[in-house]
GUZA-686638 format. One record per residue: x, y, z of N, C-alpha, C in turn; residue number from 1; residue in one letter. Coordinates in steps of 0.1 Angstrom, whole numbers. Layout:
N
<n_xx = X	n_yy = Y	n_zz = Z	ca_xx = X	ca_yy = Y	ca_zz = Z	c_xx = X	c_yy = Y	c_zz = Z	num = NUM	residuo = A>
...
This chain:
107
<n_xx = 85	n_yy = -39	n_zz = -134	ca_xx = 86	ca_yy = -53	ca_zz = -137	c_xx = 98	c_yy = -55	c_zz = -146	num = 1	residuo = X>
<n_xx = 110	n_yy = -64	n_zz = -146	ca_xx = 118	ca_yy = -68	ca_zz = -152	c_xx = 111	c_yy = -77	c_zz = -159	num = 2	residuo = X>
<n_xx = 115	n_yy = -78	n_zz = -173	ca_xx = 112	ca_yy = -84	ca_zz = -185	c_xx = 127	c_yy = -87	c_zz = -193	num = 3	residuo = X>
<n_xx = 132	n_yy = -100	n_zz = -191	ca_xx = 142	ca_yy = -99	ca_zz = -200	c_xx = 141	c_yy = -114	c_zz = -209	num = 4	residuo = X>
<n_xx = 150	n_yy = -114	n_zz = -221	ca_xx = 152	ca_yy = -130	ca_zz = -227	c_xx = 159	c_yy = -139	c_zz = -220	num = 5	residuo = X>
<n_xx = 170	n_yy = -134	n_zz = -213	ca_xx = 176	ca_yy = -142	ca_zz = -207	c_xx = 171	c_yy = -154	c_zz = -193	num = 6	residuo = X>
<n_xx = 179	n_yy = -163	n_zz = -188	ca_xx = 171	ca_yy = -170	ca_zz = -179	c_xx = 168	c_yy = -171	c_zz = -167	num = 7	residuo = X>
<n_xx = 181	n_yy = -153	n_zz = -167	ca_xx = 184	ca_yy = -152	ca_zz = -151	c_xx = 185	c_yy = -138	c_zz = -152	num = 8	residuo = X>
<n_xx = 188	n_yy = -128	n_zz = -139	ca_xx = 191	ca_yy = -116	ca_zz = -139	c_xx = 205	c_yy = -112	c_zz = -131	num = 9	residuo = X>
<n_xx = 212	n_yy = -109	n_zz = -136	ca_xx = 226	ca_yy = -104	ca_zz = -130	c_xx = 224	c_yy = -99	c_zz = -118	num = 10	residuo = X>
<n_xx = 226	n_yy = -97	n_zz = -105	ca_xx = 229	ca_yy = -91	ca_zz = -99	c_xx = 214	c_yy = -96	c_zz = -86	num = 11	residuo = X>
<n_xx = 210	n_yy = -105	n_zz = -91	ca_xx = 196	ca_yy = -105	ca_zz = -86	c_xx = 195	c_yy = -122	c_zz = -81	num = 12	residuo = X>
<n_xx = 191	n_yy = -129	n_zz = -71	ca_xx = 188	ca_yy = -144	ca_zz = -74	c_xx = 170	c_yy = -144	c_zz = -77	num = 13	residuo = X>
<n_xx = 170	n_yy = -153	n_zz = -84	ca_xx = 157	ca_yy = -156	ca_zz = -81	c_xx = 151	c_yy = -165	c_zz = -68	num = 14	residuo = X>
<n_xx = 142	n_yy = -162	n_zz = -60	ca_xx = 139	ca_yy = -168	ca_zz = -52	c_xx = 122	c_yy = -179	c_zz = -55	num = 15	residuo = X>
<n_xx = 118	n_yy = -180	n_zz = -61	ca_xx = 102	ca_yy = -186	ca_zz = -67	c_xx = 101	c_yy = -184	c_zz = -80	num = 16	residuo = X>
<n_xx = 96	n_yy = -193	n_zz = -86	ca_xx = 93	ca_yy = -198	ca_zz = -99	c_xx = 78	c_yy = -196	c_zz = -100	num = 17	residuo = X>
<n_xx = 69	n_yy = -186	n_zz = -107	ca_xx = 57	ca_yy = -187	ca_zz = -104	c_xx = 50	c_yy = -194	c_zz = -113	num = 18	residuo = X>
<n_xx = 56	n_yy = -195	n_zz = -124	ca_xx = 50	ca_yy = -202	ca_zz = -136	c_xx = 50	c_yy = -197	c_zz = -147	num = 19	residuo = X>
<n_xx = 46	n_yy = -201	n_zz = -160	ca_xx = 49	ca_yy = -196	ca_zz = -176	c_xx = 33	c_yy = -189	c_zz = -175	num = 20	residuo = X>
<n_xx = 41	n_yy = -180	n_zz = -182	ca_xx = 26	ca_yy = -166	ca_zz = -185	c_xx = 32	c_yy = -164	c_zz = -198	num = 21	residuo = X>
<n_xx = 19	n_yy = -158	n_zz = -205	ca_xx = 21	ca_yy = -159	ca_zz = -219	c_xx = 7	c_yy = -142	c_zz = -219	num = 22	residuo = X>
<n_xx = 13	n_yy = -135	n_zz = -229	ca_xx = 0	ca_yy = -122	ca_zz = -237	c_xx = 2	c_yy = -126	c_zz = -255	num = 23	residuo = X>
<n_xx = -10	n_yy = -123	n_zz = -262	ca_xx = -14	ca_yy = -126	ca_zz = -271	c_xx = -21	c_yy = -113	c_zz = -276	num = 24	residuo = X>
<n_xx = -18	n_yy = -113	n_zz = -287	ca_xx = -26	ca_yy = -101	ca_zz = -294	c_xx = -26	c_yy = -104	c_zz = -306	num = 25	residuo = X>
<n_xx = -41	n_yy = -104	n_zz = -313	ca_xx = -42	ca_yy = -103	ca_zz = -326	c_xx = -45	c_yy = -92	c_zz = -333	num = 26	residuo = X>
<n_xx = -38	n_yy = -88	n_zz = -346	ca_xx = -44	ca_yy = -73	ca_zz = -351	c_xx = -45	c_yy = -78	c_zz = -364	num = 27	residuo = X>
<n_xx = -56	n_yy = -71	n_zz = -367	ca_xx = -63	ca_yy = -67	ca_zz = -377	c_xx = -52	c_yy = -57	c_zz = -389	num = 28	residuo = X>
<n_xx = -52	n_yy = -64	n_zz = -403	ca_xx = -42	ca_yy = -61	ca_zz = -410	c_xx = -49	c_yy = -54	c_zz = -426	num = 29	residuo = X>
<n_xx = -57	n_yy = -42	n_zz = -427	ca_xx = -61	ca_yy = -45	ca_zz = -440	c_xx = -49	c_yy = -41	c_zz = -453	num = 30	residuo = X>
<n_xx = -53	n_yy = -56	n_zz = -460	ca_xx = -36	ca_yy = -57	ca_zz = -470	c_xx = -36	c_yy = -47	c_zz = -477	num = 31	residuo = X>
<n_xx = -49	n_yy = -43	n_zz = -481	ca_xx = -52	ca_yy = -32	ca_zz = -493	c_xx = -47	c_yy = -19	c_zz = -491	num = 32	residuo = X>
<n_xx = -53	n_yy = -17	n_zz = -478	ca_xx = -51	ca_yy = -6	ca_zz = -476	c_xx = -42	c_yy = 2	c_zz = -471	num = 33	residuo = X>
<n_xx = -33	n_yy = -10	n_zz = -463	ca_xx = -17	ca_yy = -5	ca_zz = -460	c_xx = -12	c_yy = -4	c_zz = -470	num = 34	residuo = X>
<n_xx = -9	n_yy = -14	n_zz = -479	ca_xx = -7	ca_yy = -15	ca_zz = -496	c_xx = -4	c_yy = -1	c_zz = -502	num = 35	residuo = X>
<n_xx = -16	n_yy = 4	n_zz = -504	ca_xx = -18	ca_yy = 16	ca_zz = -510	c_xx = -16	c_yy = 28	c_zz = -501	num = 36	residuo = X>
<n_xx = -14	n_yy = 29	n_zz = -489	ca_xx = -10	ca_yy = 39	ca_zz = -481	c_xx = 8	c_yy = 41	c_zz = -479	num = 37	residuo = X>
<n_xx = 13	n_yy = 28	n_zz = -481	ca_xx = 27	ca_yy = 28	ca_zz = -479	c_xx = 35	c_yy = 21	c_zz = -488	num = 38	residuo = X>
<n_xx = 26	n_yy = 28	n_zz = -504	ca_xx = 35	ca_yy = 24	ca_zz = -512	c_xx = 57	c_yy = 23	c_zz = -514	num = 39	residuo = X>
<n_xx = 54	n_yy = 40	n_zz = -512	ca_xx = 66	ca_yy = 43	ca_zz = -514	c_xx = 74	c_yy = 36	c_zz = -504	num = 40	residuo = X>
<n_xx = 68	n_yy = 31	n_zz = -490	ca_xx = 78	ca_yy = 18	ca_zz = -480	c_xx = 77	c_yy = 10	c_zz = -488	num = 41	residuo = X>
<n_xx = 70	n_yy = 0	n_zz = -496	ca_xx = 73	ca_yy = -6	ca_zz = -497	c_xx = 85	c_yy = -10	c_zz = -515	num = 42	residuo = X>
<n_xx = 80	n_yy = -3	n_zz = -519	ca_xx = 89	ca_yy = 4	ca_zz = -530	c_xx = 103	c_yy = 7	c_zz = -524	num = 43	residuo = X>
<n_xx = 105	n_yy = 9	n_zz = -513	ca_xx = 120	ca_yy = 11	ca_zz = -508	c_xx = 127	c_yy = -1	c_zz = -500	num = 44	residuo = X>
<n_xx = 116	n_yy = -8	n_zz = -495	ca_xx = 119	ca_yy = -25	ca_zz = -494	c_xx = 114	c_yy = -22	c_zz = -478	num = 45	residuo = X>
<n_xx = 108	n_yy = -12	n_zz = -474	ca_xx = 108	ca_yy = -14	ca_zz = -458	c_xx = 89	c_yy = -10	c_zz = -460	num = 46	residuo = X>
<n_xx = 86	n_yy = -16	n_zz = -450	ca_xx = 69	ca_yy = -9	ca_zz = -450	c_xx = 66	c_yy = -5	c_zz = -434	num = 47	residuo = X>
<n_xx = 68	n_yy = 8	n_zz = -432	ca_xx = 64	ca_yy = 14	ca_zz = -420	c_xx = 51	c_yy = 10	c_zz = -414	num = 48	residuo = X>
<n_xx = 40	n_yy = 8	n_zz = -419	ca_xx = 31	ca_yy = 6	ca_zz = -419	c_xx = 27	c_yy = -10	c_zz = -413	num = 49	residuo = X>
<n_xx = 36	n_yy = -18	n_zz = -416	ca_xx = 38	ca_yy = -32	ca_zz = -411	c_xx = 47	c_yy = -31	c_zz = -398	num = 50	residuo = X>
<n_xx = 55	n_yy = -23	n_zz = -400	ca_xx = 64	ca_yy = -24	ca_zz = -385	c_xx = 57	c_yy = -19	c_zz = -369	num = 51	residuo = X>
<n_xx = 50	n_yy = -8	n_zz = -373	ca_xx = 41	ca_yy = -2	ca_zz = -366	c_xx = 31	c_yy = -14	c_zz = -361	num = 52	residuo = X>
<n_xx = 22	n_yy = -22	n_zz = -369	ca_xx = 17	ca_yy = -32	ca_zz = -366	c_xx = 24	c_yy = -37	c_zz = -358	num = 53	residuo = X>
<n_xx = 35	n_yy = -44	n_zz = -364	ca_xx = 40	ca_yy = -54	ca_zz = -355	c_xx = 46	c_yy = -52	c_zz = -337	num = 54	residuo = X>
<n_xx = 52	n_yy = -37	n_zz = -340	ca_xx = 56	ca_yy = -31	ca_zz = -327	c_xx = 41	c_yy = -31	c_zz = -319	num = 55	residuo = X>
<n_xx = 34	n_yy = -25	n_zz = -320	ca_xx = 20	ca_yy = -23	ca_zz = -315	c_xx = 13	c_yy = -35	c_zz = -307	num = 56	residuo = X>
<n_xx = 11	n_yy = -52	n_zz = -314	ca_xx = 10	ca_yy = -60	ca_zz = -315	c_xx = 23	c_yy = -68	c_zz = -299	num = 57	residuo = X>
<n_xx = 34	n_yy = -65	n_zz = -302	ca_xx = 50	ca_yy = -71	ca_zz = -296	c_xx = 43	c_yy = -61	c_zz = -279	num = 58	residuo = X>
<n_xx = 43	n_yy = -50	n_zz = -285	ca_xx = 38	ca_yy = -42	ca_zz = -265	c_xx = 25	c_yy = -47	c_zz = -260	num = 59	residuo = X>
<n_xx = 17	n_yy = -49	n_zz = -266	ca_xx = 3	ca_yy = -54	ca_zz = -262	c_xx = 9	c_yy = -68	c_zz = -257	num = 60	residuo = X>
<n_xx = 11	n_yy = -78	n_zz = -264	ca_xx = 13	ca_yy = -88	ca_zz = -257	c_xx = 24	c_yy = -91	c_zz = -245	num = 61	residuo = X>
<n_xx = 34	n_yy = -76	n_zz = -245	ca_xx = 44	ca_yy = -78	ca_zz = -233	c_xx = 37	c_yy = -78	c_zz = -222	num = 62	residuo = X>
<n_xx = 26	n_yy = -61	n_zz = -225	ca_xx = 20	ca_yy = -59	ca_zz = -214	c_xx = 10	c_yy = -66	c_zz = -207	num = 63	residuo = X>
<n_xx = 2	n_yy = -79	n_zz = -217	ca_xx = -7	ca_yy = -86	ca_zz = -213	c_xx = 6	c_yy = -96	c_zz = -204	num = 64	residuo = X>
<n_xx = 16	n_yy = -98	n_zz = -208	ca_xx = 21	ca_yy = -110	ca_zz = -200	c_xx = 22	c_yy = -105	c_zz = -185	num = 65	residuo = X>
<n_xx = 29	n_yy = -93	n_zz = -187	ca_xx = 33	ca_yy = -85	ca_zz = -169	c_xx = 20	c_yy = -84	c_zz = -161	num = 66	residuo = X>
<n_xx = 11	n_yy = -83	n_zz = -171	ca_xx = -1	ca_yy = -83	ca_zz = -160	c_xx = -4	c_yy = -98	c_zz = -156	num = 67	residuo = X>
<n_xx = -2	n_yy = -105	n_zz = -162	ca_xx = -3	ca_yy = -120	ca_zz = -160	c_xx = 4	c_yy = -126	c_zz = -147	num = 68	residuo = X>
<n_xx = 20	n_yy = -120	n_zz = -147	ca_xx = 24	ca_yy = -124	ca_zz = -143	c_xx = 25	c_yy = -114	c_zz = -126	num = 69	residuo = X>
<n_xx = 21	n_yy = -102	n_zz = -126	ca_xx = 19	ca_yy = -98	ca_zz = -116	c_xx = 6	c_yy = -100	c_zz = -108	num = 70	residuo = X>
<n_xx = 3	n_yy = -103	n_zz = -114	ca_xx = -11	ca_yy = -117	ca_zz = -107	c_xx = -9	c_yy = -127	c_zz = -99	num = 71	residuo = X>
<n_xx = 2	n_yy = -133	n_zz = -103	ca_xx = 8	ca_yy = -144	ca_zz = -100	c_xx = 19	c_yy = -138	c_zz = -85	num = 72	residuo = X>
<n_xx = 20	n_yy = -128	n_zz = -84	ca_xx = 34	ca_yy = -122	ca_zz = -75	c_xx = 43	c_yy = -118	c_zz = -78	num = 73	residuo = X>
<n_xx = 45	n_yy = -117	n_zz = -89	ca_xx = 57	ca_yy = -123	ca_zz = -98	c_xx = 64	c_yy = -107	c_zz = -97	num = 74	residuo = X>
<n_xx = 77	n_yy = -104	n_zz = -97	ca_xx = 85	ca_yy = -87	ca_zz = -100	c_xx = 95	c_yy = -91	c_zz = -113	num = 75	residuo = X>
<n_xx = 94	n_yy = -103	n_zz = -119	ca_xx = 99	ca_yy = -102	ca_zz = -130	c_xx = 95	c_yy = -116	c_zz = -141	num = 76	residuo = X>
<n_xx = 101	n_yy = -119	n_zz = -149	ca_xx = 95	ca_yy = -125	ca_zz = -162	c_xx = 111	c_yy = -127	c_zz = -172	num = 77	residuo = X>
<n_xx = 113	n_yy = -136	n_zz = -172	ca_xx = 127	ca_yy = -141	ca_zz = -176	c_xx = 125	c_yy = -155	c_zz = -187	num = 78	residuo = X>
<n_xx = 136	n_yy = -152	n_zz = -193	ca_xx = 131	ca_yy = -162	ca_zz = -206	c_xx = 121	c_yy = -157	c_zz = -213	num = 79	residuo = X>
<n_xx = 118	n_yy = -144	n_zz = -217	ca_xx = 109	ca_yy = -145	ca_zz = -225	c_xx = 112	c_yy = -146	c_zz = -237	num = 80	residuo = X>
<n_xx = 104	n_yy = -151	n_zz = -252	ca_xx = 104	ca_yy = -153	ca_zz = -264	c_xx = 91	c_yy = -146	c_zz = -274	num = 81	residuo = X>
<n_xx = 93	n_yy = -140	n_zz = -283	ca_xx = 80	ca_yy = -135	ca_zz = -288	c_xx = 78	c_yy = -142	c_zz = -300	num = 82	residuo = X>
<n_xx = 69	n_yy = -145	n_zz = -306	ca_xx = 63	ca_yy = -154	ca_zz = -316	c_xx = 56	c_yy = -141	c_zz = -325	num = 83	residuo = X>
<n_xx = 55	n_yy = -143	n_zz = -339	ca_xx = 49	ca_yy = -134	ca_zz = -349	c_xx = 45	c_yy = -151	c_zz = -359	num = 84	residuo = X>
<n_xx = 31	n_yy = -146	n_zz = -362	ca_xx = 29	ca_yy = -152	ca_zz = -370	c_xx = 10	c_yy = -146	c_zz = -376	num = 85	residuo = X>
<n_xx = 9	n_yy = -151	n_zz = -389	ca_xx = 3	ca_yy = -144	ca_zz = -400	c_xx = -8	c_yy = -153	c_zz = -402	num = 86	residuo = X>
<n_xx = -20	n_yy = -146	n_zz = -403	ca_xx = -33	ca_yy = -154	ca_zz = -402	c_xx = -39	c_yy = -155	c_zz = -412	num = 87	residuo = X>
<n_xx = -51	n_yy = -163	n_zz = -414	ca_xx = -56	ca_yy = -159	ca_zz = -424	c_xx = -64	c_yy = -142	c_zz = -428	num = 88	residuo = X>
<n_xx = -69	n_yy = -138	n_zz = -437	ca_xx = -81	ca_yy = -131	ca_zz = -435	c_xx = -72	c_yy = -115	c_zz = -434	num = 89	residuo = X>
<n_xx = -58	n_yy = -116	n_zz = -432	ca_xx = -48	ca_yy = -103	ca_zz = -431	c_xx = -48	c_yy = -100	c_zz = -416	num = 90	residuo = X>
<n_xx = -51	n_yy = -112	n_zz = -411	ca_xx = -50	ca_yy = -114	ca_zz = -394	c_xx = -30	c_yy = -116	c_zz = -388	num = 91	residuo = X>
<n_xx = -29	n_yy = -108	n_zz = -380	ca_xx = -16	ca_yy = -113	ca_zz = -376	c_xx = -12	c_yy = -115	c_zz = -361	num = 92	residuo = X>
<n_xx = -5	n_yy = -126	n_zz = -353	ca_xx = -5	ca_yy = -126	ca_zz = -339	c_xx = 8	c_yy = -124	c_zz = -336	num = 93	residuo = X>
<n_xx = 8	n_yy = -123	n_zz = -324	ca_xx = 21	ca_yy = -115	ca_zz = -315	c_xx = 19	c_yy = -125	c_zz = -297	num = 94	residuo = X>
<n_xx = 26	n_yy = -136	n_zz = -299	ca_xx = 24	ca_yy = -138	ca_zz = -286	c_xx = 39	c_yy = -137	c_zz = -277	num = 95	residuo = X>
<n_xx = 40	n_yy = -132	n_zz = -264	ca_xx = 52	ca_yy = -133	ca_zz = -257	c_xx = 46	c_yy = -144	c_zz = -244	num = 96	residuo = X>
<n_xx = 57	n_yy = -152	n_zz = -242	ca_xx = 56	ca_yy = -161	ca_zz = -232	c_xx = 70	c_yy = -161	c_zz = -225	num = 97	residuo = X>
<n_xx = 70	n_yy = -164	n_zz = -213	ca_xx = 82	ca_yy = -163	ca_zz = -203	c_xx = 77	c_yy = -170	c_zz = -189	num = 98	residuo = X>
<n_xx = 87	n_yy = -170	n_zz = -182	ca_xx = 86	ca_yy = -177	ca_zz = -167	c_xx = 87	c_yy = -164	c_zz = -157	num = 99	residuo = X>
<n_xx = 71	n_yy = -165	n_zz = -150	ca_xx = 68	ca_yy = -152	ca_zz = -138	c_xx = 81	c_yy = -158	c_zz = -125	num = 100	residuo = X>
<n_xx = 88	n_yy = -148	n_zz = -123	ca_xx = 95	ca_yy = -154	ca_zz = -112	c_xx = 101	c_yy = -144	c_zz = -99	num = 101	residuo = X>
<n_xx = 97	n_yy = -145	n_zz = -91	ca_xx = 100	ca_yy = -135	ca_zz = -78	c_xx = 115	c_yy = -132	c_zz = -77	num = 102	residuo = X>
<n_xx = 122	n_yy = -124	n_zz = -77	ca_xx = 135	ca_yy = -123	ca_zz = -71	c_xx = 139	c_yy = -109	c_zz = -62	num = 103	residuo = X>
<n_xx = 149	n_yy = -119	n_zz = -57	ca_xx = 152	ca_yy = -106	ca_zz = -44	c_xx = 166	c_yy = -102	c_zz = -51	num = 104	residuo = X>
<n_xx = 168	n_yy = -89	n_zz = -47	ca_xx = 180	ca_yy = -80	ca_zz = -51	c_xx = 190	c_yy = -84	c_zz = -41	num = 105	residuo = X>
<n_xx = 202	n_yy = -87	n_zz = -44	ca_xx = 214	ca_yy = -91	ca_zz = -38	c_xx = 227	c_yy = -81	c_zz = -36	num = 106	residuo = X>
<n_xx = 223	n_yy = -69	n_zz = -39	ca_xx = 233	ca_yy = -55	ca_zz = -39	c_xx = 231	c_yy = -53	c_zz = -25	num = 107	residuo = X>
C-alpha cells in the first residue's frame, strides 16, 4: 500500500477516490514513571522514552488507516496528515487521516 503526504503519486494516475479513512491510537503514558526511567533524556533535552511512544502510537494509526482503507479497495492513501495530541490522565493520541484512492501505474 502506498501511503504518502502528498495529493498525488508521480508516475501513477489516480483512477477512484474511495474516501477519507482515518487510524487512531491512544497510548497510555505513565508521567512518573517514564520520568524517572529517562531521566538522563530528559536532562539532555531529548526523552527517548516519549519518542518511542509517539513512534509506536504514529505506526498503529498508519496501519489502522491501510487497513481502513484496503477495505474500501483502496492500493493507496494520499494526503495523509498525522495529528499528536495529549490527554488528560497522561493519555496521548495519534490520529492519521488521508484519502483511500485506487490508482493504476502508468510506466
Amino acid at each position: 500500500m502506498l501511503v504518502t503526504t502528498t495529493p498525488s503519486l508521480e508516475g501513477k494516475q489516480i483512477e477512484r477516490y474511495l474516501g477519507i479513512v482515518t487510524g487512531e491510537a491512544i497510548m497510555g503514558a505513565n508521567v512518573v514513571r517514564d520520568f524517572l526511567a529517562s531521566v538522563t533524556d530528559i536532562i539532555g533535552g531529548r526523552s527517548s522514552a516519549y519518542e518511542n511512544k509517539l513512534s509506536e502510537g504514529r505506526e498503529i494509526a498508519i496501519k489502522e488507516m491501510e487497513e481502513k482503507a484496503r477495505r474500501l479497495g483502496a492500493n493507496a492513501v494520499v494526503g495523509v496528515d498525522l495529528d499528536f495530541e495529549t490527554l488528560r490522565d497522561g493519555m496521548m493520541m495519534c490520529i492519521a487521516t488521508g484519502t483511500a484512492v485506487y490508482v493504476k501505474d502508468t510506466n
